[in-house]
Backbone as a printed PyTorch tensor [residue, N CA C, xyz], in Angstrom:
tensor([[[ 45.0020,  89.0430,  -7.0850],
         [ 45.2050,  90.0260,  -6.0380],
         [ 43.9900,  90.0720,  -5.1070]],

        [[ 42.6210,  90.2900,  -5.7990],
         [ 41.8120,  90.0120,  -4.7900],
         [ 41.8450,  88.9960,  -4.0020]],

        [[ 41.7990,  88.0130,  -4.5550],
         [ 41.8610,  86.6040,  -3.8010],
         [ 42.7060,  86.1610,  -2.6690]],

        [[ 43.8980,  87.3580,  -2.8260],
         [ 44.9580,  87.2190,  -1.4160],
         [ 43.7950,  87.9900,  -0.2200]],

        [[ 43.4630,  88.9180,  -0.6300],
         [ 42.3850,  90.1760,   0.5060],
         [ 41.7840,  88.6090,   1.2310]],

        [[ 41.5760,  88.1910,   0.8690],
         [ 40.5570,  86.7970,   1.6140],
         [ 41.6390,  85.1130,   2.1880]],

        [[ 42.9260,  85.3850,   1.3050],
         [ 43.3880,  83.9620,   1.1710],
         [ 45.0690,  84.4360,   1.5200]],

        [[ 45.8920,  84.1280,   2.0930],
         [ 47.4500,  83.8860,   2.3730],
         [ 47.7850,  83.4740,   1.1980]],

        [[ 49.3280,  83.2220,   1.1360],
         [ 49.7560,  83.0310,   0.4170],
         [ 51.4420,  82.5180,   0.6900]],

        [[ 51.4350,  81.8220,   1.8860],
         [ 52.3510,  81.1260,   2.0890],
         [ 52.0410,  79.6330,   2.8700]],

        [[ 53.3370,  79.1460,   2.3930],
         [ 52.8480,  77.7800,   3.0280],
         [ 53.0340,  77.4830,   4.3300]],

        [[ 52.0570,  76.6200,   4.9060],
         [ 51.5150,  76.7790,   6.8100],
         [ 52.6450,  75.4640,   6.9270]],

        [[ 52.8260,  74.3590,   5.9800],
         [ 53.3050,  73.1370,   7.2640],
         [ 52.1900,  72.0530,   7.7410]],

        [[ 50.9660,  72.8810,   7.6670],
         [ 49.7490,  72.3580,   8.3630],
         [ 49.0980,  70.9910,   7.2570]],

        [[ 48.5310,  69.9050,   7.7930],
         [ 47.4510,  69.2110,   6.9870],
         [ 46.5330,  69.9910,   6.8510]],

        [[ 46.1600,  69.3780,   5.3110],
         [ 45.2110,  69.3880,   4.4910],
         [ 43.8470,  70.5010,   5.1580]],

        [[ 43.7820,  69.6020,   6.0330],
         [ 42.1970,  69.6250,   6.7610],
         [ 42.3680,  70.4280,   8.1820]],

        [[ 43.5440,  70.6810,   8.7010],
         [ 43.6360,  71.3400,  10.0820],
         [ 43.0340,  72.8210,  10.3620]],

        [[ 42.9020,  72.6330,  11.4090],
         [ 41.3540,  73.4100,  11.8580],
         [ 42.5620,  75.0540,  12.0000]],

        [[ 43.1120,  75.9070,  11.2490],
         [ 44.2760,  76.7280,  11.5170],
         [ 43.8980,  77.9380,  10.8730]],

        [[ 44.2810,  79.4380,  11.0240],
         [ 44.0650,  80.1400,  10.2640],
         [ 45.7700,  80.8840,  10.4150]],

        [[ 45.9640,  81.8400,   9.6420],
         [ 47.3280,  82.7920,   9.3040],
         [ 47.2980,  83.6730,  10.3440]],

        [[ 48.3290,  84.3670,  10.6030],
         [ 48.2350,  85.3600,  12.1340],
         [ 47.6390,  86.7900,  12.0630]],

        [[ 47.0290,  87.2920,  10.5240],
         [ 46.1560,  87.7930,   9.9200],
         [ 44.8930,  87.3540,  10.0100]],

        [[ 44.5140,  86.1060,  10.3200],
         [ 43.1800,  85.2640,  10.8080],
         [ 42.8250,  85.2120,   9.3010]],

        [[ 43.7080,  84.7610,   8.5250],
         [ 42.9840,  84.0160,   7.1430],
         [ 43.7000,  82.4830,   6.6590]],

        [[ 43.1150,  82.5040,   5.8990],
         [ 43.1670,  80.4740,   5.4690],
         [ 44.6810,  80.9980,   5.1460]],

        [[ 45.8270,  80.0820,   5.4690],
         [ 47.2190,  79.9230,   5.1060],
         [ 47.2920,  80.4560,   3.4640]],

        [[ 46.6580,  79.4110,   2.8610],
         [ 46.4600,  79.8420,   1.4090],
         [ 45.6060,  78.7040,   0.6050]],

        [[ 45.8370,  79.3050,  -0.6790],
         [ 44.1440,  78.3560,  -1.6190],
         [ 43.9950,  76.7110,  -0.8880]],

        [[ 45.7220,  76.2700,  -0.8850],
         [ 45.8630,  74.9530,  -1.1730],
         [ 45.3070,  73.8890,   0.2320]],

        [[ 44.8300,  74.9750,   0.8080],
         [ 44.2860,  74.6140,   2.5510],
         [ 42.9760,  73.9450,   2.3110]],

        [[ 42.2540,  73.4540,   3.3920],
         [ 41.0900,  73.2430,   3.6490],
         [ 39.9020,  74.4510,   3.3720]],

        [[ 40.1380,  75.0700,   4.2270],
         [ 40.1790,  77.0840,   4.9650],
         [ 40.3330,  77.5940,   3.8500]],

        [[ 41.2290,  77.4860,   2.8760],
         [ 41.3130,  78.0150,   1.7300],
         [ 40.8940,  77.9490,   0.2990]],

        [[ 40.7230,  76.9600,   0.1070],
         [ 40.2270,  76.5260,  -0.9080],
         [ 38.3380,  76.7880,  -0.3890]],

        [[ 37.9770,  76.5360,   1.2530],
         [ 36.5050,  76.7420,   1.0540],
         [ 36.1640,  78.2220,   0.8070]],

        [[ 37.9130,  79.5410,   1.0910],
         [ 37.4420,  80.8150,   0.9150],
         [ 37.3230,  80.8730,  -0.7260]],

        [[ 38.1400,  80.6890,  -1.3020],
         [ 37.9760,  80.3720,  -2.8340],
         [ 36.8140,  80.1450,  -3.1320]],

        [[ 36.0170,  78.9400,  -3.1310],
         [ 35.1530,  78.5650,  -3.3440],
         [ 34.1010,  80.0400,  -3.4770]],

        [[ 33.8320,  80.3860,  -1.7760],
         [ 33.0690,  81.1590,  -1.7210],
         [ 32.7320,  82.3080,  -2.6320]],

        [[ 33.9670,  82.9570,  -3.5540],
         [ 34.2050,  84.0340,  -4.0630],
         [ 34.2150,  83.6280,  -5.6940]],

        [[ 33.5560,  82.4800,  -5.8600],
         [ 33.4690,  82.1250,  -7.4450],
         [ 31.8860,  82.8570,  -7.6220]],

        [[ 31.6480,  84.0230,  -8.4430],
         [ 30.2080,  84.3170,  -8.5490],
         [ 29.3120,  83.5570,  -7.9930]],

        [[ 29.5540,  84.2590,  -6.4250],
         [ 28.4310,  84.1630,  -5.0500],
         [ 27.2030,  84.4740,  -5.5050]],

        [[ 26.8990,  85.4660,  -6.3490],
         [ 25.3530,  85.9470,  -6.3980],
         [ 24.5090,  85.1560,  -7.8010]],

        [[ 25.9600,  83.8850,  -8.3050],
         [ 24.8430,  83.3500,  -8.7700],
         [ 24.3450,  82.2980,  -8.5950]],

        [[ 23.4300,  81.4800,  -9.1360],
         [ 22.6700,  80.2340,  -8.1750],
         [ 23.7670,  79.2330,  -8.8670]],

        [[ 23.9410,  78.3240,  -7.7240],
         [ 24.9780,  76.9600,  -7.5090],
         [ 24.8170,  76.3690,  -8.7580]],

        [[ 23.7070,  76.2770,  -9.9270],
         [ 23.8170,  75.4140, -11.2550],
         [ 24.6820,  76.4080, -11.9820]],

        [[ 24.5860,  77.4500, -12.0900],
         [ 25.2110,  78.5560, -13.1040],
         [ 26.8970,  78.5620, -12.9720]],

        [[ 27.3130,  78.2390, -11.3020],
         [ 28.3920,  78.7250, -10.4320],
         [ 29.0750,  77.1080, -11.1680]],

        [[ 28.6450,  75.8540, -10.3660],
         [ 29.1950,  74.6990, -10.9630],
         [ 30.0040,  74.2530, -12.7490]],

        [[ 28.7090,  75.0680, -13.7300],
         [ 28.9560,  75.2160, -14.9380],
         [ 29.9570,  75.8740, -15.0460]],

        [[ 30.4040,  76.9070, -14.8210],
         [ 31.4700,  77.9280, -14.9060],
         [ 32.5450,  77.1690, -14.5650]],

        [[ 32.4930,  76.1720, -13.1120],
         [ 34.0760,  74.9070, -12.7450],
         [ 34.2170,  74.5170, -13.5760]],

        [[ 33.1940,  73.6380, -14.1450],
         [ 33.0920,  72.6040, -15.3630],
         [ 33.3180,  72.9900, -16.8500]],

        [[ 33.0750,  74.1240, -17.1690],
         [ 33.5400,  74.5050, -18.5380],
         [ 34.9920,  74.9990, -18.1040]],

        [[ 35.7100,  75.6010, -16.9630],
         [ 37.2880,  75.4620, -17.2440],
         [ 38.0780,  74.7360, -16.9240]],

        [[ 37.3670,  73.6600, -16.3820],
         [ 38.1410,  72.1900, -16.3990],
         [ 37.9980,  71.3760, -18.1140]],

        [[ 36.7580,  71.2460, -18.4910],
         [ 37.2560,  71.3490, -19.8660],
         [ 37.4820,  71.7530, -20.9770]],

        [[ 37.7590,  72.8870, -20.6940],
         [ 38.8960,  73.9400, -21.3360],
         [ 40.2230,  73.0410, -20.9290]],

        [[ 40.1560,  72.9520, -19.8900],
         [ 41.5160,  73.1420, -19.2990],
         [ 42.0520,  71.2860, -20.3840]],

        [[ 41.4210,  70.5900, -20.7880],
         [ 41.3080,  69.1130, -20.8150],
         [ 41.3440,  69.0500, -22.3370]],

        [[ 41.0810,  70.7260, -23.3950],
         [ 41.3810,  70.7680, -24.8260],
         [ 40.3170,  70.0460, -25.3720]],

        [[ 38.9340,  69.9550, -24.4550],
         [ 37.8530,  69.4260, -25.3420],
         [ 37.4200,  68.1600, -24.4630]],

        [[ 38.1220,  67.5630, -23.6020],
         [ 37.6430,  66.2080, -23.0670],
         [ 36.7200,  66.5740, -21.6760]],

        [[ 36.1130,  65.8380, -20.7910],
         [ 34.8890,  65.8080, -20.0940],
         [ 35.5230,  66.0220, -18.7970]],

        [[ 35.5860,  66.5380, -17.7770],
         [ 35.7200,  65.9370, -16.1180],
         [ 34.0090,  65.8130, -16.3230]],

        [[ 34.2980,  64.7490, -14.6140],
         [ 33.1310,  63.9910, -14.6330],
         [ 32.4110,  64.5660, -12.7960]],

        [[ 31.4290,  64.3360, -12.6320],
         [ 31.1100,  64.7300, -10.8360],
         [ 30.6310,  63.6150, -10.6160]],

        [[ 30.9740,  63.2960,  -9.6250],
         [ 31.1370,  61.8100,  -8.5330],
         [ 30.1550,  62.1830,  -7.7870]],

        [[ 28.5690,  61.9470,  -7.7200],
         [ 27.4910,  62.3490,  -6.9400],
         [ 28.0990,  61.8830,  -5.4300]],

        [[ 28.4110,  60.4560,  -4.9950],
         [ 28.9680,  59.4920,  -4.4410],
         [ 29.6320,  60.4810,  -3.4900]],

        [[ 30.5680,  60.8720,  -4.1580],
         [ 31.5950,  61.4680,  -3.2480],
         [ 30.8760,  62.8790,  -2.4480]],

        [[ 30.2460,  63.5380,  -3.6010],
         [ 29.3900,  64.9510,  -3.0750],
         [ 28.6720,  64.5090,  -2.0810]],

        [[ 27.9460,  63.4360,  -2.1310],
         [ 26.7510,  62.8910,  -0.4610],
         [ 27.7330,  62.7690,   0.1800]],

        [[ 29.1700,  62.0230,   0.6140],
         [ 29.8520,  61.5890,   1.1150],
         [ 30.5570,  62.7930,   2.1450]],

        [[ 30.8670,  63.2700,   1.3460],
         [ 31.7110,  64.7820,   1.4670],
         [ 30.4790,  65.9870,   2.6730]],

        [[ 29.3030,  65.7230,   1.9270],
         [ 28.2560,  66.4230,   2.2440],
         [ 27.5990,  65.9920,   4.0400]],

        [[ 27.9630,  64.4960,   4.0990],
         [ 27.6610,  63.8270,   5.2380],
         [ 28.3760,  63.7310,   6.1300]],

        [[ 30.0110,  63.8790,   6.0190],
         [ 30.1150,  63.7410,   7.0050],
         [ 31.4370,  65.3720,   6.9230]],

        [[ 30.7500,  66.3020,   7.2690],
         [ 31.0880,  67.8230,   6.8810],
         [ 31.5480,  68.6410,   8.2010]],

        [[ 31.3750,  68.2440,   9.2150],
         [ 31.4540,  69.1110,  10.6030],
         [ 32.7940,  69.7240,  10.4160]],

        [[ 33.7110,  69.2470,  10.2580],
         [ 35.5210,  70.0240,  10.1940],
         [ 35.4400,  71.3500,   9.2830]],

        [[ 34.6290,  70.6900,   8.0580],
         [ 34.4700,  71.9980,   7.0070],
         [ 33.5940,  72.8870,   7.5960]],

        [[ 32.5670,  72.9170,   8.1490],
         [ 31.6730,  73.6880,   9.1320],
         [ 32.5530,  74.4530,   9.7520]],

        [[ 33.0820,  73.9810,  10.7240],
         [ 33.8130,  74.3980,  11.8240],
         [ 34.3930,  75.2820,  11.1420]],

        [[ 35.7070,  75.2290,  10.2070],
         [ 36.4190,  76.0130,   9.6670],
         [ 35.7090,  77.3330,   8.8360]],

        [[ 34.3060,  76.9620,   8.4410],
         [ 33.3900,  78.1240,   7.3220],
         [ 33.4830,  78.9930,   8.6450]],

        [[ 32.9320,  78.6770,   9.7110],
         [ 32.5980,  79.1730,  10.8940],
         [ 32.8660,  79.8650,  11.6130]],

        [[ 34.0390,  79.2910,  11.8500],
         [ 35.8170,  80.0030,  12.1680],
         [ 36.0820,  81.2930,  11.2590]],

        [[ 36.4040,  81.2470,  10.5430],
         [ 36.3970,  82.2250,   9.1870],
         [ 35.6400,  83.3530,   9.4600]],

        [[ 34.2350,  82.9080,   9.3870],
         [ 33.2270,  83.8650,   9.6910],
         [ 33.4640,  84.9070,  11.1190]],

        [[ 33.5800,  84.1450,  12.1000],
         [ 33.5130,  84.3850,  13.2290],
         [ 35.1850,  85.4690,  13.2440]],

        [[ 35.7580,  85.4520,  12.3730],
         [ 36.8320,  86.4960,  12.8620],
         [ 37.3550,  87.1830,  11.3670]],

        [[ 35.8050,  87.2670,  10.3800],
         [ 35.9070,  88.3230,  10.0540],
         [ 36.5410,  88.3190,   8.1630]],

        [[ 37.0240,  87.2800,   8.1010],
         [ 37.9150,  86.3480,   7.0440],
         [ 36.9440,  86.3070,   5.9440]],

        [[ 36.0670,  85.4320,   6.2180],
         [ 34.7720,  84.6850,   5.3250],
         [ 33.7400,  86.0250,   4.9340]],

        [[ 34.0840,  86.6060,   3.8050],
         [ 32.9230,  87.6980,   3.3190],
         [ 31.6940,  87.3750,   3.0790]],

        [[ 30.6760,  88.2860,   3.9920],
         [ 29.1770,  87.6290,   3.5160],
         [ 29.1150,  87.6650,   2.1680]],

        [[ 28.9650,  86.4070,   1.4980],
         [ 28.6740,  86.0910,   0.4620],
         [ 28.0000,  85.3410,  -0.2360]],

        [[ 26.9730,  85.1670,   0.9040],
         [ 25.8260,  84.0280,   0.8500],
         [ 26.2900,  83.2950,   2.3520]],

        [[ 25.0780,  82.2750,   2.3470],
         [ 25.2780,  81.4040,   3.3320],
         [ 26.2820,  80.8830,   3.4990]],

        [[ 26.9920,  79.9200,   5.1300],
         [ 27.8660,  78.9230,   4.9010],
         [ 27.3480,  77.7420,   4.1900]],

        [[ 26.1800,  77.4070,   4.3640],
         [ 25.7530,  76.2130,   4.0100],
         [ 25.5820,  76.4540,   2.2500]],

        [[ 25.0920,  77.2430,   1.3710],
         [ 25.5240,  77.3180,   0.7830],
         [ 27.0480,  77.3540,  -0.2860]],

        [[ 27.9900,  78.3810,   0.5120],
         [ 29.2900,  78.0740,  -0.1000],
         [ 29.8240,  76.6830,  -0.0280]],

        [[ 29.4890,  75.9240,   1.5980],
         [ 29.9900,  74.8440,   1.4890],
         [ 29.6660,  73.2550,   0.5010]],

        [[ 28.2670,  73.6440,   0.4100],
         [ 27.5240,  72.9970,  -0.9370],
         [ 28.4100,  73.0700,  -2.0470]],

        [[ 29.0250,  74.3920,  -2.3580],
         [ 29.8070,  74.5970,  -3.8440],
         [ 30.7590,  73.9670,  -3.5080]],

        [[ 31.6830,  74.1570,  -2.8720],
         [ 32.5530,  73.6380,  -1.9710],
         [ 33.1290,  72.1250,  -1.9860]],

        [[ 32.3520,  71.3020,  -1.7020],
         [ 31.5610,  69.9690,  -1.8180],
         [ 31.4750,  69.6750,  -3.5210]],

        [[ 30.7630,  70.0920,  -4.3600],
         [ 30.5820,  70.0970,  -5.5920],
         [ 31.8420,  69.6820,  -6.0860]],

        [[ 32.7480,  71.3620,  -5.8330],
         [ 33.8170,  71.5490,  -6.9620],
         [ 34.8970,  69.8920,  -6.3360]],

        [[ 34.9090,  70.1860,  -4.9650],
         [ 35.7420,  68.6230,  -4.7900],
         [ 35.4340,  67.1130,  -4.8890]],

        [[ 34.0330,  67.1480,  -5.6380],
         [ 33.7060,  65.9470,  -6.2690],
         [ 33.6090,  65.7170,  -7.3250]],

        [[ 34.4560,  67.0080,  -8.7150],
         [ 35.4790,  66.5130,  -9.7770],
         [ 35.7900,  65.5940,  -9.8340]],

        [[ 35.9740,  64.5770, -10.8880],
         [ 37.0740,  64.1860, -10.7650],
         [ 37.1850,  64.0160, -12.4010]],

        [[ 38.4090,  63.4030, -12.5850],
         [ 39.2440,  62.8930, -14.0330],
         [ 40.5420,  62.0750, -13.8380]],

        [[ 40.9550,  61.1230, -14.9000],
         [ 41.5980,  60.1740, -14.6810],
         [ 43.2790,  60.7710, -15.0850]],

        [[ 43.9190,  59.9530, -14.1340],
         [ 45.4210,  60.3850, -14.2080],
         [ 45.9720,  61.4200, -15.4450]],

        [[ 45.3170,  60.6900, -16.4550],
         [ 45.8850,  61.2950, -18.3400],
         [ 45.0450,  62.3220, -18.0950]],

        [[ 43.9830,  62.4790, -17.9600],
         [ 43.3470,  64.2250, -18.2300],
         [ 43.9340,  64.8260, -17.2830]],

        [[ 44.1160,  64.7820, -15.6080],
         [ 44.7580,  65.5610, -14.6930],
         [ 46.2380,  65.9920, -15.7140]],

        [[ 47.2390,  65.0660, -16.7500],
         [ 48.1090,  65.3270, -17.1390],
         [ 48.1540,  66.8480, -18.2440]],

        [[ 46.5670,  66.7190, -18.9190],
         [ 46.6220,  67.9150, -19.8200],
         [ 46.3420,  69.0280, -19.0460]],

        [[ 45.7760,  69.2290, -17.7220],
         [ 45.9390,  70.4580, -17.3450],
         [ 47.0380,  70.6640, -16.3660]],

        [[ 48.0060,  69.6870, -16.0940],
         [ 49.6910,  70.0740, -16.1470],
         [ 50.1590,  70.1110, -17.4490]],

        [[ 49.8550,  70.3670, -18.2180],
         [ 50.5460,  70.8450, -19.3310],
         [ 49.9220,  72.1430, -19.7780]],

        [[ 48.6290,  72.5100, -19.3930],
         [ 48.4800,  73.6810, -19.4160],
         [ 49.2750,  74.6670, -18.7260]],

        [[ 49.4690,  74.3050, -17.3040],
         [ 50.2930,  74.8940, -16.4760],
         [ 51.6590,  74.9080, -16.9190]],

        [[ 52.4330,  73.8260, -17.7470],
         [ 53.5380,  74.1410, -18.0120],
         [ 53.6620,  75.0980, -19.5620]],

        [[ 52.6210,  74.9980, -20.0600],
         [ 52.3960,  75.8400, -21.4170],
         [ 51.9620,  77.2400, -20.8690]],

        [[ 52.2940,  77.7010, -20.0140],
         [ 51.7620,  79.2530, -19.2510],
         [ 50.4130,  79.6290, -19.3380]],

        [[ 49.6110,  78.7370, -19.0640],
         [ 47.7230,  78.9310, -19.0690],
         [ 47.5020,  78.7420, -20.6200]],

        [[ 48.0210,  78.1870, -21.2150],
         [ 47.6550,  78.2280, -22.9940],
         [ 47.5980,  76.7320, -22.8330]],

        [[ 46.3840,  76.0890, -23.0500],
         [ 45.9370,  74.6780, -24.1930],
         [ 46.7960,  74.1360, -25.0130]],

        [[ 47.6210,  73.0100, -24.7620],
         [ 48.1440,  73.1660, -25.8330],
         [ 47.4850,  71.9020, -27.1800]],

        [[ 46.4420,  71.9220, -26.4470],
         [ 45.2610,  70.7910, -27.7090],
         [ 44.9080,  72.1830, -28.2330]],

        [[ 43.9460,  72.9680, -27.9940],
         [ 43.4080,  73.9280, -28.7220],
         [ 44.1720,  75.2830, -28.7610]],

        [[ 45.3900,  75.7290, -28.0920],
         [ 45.8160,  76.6820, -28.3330],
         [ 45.4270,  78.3050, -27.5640]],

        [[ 44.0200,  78.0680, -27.2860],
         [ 43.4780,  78.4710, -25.9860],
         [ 43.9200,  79.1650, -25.0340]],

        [[ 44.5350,  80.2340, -23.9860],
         [ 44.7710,  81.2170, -23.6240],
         [ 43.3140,  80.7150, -22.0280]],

        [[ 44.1540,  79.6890, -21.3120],
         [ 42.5240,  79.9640, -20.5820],
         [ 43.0360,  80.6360, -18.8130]],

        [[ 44.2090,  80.3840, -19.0160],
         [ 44.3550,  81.6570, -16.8540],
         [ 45.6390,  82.3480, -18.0590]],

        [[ 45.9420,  83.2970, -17.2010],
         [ 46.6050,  84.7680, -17.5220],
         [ 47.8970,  83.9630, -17.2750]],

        [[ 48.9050,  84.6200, -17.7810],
         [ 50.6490,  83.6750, -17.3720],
         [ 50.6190,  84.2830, -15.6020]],

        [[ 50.7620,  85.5600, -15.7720],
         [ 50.6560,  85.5590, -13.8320],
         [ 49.8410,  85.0230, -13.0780]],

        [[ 48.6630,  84.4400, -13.1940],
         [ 47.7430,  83.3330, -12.5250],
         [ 48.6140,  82.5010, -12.3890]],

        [[ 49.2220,  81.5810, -13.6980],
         [ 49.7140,  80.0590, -13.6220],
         [ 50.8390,  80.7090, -12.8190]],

        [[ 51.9600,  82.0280, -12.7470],
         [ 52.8570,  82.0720, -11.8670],
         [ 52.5370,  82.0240, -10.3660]],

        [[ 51.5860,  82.5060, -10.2130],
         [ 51.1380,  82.7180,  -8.6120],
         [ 50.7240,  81.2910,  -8.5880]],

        [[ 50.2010,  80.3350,  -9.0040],
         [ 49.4840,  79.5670,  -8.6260],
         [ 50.8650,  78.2320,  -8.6770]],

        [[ 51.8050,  78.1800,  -9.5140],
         [ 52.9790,  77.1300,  -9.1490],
         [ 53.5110,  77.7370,  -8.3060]],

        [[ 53.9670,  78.6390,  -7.8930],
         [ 54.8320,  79.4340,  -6.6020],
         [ 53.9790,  78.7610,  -5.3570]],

        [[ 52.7700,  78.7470,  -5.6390],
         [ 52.2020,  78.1320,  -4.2870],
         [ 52.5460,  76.6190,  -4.0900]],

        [[ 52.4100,  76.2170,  -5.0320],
         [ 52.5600,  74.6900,  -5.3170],
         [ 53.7440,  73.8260,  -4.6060]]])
């Protein structure tokens, strides 16, 4: 529920990456560019980016019943270098009110950057669709790791 106050929740039509906001002046929803960087922003802002990253990384493997995702430095410089669209859009955001001070842009977009240089191979992406189809429950460890109305809100978007 909070996360709508900042994020839509219908689908735009729009690419990935298009420079767009909702007629509310917020990101369409998570699965956006715009959206996913408001997300980002609102993962414990006040704590420092090693603490914030750990927190992705332990519920991705949660989410994986014990196995590793991995961070692609590669992709983070990559991502990090050539960034102006994501700028633009932090910017945008900001500029009409959307984007809660919650630290810097350059900061959120750092996390930002981070969390989308995850990665894991086809078979692990498969165990956390099976989390999702097991209603946020593990089904390697049994685990309880998003609420069943999370995984509902979050396939409805899908």
């Amino acid at each position: 529920q909070s996360v709508h106050k900042h994020v839509g929740y219908e689908p735009s039509g729009r690419a990935f990456d298009d420079i767009a906001l909702n007629s509310e002046g917020l990101p369409h929803n998570p699965y956006s560019a715009a959206g996913a960087i408001m997300c980002s922003a609102q993962i414990f802002p006040e704590k420092p980016q090693a603490e914030r990253f750990d927190y992705i990384m332990n519920v991705w493997n949660r989410l994986l019943g014990g196995d590793v995702a991995e961070f692609n430095n590669s992709q983070y410089l990559t991502l990090k270098q050539h960034s102006d669209q994501d700028h633009c859009l932090a910017y945008l955001m900001k500029e009409t009110g959307a984007l809660p001070e919650v630290g810097s842009i350059a900061k959120n977009l750092e996390f930002y950057f981070m969390n989308l240089s995850v990665e894991m191979t086809t078979r692990k992406l498969s165990y956390v669709a099976s989390c999702l189809a097991f209603n946020g429950i593990c089904p390697f460890t049994g685990e309880q790791i998003f609420a069943s109305s999370v995984v509902r809100d979050c396939l409805s978007l899908m």
